[in-house]
C-alpha positions in Angstrom: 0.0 0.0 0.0 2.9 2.0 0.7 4.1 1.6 -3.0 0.7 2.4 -3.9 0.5 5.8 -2.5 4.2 6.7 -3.5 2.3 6.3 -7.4 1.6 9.6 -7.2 5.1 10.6 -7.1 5.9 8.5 -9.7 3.8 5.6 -11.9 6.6 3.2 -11.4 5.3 2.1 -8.0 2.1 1.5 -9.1 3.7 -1.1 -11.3 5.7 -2.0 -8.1 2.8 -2.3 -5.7 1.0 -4.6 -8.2 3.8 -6.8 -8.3 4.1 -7.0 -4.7 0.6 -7.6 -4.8 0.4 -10.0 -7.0 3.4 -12.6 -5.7 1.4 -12.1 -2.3 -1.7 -13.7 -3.8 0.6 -16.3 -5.7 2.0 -17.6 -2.5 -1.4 -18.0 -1.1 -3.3 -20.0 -4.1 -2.6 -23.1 -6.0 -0.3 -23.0 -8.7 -2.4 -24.5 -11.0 -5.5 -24.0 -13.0 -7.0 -27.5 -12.3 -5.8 -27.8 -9.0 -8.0 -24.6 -8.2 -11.2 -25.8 -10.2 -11.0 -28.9 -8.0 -11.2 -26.6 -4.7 -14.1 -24.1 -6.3 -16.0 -27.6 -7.2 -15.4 -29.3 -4.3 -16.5 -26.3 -1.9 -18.8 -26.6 0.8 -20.8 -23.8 2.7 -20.7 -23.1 6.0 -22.9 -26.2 7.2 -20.9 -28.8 5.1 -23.1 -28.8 2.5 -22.2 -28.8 -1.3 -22.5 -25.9 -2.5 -19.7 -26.0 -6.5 -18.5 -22.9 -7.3 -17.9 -23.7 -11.0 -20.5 -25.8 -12.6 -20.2 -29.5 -13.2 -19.7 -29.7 -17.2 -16.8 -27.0 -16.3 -14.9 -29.1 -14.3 -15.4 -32.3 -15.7 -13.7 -30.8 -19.0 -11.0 -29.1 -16.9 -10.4 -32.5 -15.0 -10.4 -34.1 -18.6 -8.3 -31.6 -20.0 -6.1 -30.8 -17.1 -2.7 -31.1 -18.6 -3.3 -29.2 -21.9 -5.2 -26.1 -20.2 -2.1 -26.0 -17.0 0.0 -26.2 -19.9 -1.5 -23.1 -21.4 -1.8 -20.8 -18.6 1.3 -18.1 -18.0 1.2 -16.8 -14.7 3.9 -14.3 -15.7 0.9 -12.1 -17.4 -0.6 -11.5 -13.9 2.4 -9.1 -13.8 1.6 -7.2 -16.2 -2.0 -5.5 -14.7 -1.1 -2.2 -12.4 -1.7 -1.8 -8.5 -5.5 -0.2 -9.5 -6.3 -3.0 -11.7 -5.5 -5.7 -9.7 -7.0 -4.8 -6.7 -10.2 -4.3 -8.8 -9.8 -7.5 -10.0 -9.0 -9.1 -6.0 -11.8 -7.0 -4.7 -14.5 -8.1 -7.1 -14.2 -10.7 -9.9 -11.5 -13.5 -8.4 -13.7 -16.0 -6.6 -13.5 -17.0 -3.3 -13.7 -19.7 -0.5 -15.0 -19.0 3.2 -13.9 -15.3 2.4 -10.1 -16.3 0.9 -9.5 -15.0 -2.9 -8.3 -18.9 -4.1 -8.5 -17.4 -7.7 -5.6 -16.1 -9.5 -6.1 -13.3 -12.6 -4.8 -16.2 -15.0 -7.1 -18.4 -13.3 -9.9 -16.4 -13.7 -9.2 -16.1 -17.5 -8.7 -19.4 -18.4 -12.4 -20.0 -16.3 -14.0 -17.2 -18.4 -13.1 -19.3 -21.4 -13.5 -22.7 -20.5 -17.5 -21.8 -19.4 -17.5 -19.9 -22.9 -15.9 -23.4 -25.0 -16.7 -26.1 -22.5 -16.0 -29.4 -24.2 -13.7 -27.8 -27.0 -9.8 -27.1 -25.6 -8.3 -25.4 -28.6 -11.2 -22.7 -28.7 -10.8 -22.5 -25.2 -6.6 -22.1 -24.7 -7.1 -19.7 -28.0 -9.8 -17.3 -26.1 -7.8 -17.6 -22.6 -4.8 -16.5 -24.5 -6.2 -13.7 -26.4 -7.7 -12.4 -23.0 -4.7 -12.9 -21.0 -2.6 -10.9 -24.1 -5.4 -7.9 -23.7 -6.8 -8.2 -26.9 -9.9 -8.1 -25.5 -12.3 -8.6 -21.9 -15.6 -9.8 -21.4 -18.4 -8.0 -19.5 -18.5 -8.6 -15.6 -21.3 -10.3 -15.9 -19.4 -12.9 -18.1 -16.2 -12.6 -15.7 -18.4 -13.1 -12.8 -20.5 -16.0 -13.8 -18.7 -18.1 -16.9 -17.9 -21.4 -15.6 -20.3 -21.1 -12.3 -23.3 -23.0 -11.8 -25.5 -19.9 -12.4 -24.0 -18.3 -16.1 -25.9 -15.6 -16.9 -23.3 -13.4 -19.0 -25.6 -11.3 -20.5 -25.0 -7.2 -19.4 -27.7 -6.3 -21.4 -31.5 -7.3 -21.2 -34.7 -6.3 -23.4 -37.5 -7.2 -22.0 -41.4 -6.7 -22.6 -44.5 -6.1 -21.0 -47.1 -8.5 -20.8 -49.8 -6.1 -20.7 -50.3 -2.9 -19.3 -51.9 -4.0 -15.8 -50.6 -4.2 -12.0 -50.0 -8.2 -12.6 -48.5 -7.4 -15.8 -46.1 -4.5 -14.4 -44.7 -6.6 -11.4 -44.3 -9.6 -13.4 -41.7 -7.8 -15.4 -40.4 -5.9 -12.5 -39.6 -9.5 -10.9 -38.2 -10.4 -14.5 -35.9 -7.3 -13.8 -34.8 -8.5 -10.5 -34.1 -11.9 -11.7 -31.6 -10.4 -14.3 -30.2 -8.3 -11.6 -29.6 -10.9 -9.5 -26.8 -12.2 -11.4 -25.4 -9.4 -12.6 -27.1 -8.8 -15.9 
């Protein structure tokens, strides 16, 4: 945080804080991909019960596929997002279990894609890869939900009455909160 706030003295230790940052969380996750999908899958809530954290069809392809997609991910590229960034990322899209961050950026990513091309690895490393390189993101609802048990990545919704009544109004309010619900 230190490095942080010395950023506005000069933007190299933003670049440092991140950095610092980042090796923190490293140290505190699993090193790979799979290994991490096992853990979201396998999580239970706070009364033991099961309660996945990335959908079934998600992790049976990434426990399929484990070797290919560890293969794929570079860690190195979780360097390369500044102090800001990061922290945005830690404070809202990386998931977590009992209230630790077990997600790493990369990890994230290469979730994003495998909920996107579940069942087909090439689309799926070339999507991670082109994401992780910046090329383009996906919408928070897509970096929130891809790969979970609930993946609504839609941001944007049109909906329609069903008639101009009290019923009618509140059925599409509801519709409304549904959407919001998951982020939409």
């Amino acid at each position: 945080e230190t490095c942080a706030y010395m950023s506005q003295k000069h933007p190299d230790f933003s670049a440092l804080a991140a950095r610092i940052a980042v090796s923190n969380l490293h140290k505190g996750t699993a090193s790979s991909f799979s290994e991490t999908c096992r853990a979201l899958h396998d999580y239970r809530d706070a009364q033991g019960r099961p309660a996945a954290l990335i959908s079934d069809g998600v992790h049976g392809f990434v426990r399929d596929s484990a070797a290919e997609l560890d293969r794929a991910v570079d860690y190195s590229r979780d360097y390369e997002y500044d102090y800001f960034g990061f922290k945005t990322l830690e404070r809202s899209y990386l998931l977590r279990v009992h209230g630790r961050i077990i997600e790493r950026p990369q990890h994230m990513l290469m979730r994003v894609a495998c909920g996107i091309h579940v069942g087909d690895v090439p689309k799926a490393i070339e999507t991670y890869d082109l994401m992780s390189r910046r090329f383009f993101t996906h919408a928070s609802p897509t970096l929130f939900n891809a790969g979970t048990p609930t993946p609504q990545m839609s941001s944007c919704f049109l909906l329609t009455m069903r008639s101009d009544s009290i019923e009618g109004i509140f059925d599409t309010l509801k519709q409304c909160a549904l959407i919001s619900k998951s982020a939409g």
